[in-house]
Residue, then its C-alpha position, 0 to 999 in steps of 0.5 A: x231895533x234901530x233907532x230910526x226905525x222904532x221912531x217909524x214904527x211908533x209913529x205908524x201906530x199912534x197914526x192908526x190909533x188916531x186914525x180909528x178914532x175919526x173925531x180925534x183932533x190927531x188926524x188934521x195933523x196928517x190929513x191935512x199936512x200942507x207941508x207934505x204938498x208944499x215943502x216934501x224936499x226942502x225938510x232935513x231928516x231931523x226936522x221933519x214934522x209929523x204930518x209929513x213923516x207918516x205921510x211919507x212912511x205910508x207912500x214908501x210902504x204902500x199902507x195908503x190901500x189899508x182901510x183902519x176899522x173905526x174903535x167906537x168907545x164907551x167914554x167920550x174922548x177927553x176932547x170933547x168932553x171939555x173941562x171939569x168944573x171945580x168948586x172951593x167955596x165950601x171954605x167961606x162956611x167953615x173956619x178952621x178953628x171949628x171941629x173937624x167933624x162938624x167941618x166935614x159934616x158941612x162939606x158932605x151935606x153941601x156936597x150931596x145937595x149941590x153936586x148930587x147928580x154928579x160923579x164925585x171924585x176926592x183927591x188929595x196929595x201931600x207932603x210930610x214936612x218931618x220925614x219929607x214923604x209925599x204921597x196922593x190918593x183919590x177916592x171914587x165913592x159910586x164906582x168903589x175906586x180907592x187908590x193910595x200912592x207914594x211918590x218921590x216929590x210933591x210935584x209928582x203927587x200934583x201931577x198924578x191928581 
């Protein structure tokens, strides 16, 4: 397929996914493109803005008469449900120097008291300094989700929690 009009054919589809969901953010880009209305001739063919390329794609193909069916989903879109909250102050009542069990004893027992009506997520990502391994995992206690993974850099395991 040529490059030009995979480019056309993807923008089409991420149009109509956003288009399905009318609380996504996505849709101000096209439905309110000012450039469409003001600048529709002065864009070069490699610098024209999204907004304005789907608008175009839909007039030359004649889409602009379908009518998308709303998705509705289970889970509230990432943008609206805004961001998680984070807590490390279980580090100002353990010390390192205590044992590991008595360590991990405090932070579940302040974990279930504080967060007990919450969805606990457990993440981790490392690096072995020896063999120079890396790798993450997370762990979902109530849905019984557990997953392990290696990655080639630590980077990559950061980004993946």
């Amino acid at each position: 397929m040529p490059l030009q009009l995979r480019r056309d054919h993807l923008s089409l589809k991420y149009y109509a996914r956003t288009k399905q969901n009318p609380t996504n953010p996505a849709n101000q880009v096209v439905d309110d493109c000012i450039e469409y209305q003001i600048f529709n001739h002065k864009w070069n063919e490699h610098d024209i803005p999204y907004g304005f390329r789907v608008q175009n794609l839909i007039k030359d193909n004649d889409l602009d008469q379908i009518n998308l069916v709303a998705k509705t989903s289970q889970d509230p879109p990432p943008w609206i449900v805004g961001q998680a909250t984070t807590a490390s102050n279980i580090k100002d009542n353990v010390s390192k120097k205590e044992n590991p069990h008595i360590v991990k004893s405090k932070a579940l027992e302040y974990i279930d008291y504080a967060y007990k009506n919450h969805l606990k997520i457990y993440t981790d990502g490392s690096k072995d300094p020896a063999s120079g391994k890396t790798g993450y995992a997370f762990l979902i206690p109530s849905r019984l989700i557990e997953v392990i993974n290696a990655r080639p850099t630590i980077f990559q395991c950061t980004l993946q929690r």
